[in-house]
N, C-alpha and C positions, 0 to 999 in steps of 0.2 A: 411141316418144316417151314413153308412160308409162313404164318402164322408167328413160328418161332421166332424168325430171322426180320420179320416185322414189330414185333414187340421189342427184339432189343435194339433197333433202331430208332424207335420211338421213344425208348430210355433213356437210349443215349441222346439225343438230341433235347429233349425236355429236363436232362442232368445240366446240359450245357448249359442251356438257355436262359436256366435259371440259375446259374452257378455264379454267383458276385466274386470269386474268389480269383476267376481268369476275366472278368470284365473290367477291370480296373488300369488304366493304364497311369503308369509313373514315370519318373526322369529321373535315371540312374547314370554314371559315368561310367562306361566300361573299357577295355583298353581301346577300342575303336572307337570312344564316345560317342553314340547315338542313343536312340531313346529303345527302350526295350517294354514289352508287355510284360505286366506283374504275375508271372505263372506260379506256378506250385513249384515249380522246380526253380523260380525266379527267387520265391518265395524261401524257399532252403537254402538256395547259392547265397543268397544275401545273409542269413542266420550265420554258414557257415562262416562268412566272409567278417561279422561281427567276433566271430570267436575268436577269426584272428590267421584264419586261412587265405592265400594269396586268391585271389578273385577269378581267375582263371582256374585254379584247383578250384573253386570252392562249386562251379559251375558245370566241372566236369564231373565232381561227383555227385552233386545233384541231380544232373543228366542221365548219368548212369541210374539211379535209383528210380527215377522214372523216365522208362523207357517209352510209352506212349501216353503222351501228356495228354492228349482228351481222355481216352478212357480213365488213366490216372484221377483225374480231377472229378471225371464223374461219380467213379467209385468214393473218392475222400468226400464228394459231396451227400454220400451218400450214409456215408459215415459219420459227419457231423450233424447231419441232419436230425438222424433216427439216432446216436447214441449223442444225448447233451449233458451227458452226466460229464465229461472233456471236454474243456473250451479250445478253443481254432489254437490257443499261443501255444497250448500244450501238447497238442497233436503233431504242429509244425518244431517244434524244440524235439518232440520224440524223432519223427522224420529225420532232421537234421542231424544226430545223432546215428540214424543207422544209417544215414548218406557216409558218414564221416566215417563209419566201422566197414563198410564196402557189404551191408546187411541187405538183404531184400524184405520187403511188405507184398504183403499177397492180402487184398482186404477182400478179396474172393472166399477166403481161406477161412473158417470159421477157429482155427486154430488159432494162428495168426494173428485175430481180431482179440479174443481170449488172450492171449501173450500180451498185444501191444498194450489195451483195456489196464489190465490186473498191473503191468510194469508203470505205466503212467499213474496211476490210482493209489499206487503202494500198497492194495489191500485184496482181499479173496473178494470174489463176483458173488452178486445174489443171483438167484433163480431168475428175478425179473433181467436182471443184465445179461445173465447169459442168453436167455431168452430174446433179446435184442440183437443181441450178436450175432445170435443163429438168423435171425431175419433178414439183418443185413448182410450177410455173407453169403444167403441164398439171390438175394436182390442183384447182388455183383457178381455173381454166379451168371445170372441171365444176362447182364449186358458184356459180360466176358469173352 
């Protein structure tokens, strides 16, 4: 069980570390105007806030979608990584999308992965991608 609880601590922290996706900081205006870190969930609020949603909604529902922004971000990192057949703008547009429906992601979830995949892509998965999925879904499995 230590063994276990030590691998996915070291998942997680080696997801972060190398995650460019929450190391980026930017200069955004928010009702308090200060300066915010570019997160995933930063990352959707802003999408959202482009569509045309009031900036405080658009944050609460990106909130809502991801509910623990490390593990969150490790897992998508985890996901962009191993599946490149979806680029970051496509992934983040699907996200923002099911922030906006009050939808969950579970990229744990080998289903999940399979839905989000095949809806982004507009087209049936080959063996090799499903393949993929399964791999990644086991990966986020363990640091879950």
């Amino acid at each position: 069980m230590e063994n276990q609880n030590f691998l996915k601590v070291t998942l997680l922290i080696s997801a972060l570390a190398f995650n460019p996706l929450s190391a980026i900081e930017i200069n955004t205006s928010n009702t308090s105007s200060q300066k915010q870190i570019n997160s995933v969930s930063g990352n959707i609020a802003s999408i959202l806030h482009k569509r045309g949603l009031d900036e405080d909604v658009s944050h609460t529902f990106s909130q809502d979608l991801v509910e623990d922004e490390a593990l969150f971000t490790a897992m998508l990192h985890n996901f962009l990584i191993h599946y490149p057949d979806i680029s970051h703008e496509e992934v983040f547009e699907h996200l923002s999308t099911m922030a906006l429906h009050r939808q969950n992601i579970q990229f744990d979830s080998y289903d999940h992965l399979v839905h989000m995949a095949s809806k982004i892509q507009r087209k049936t998965l080959d063996e090799k991608a499903l393949d993929q999925l399964r791999s990644i879904s086991k990966l986020n499995q363990i640091i879950a």
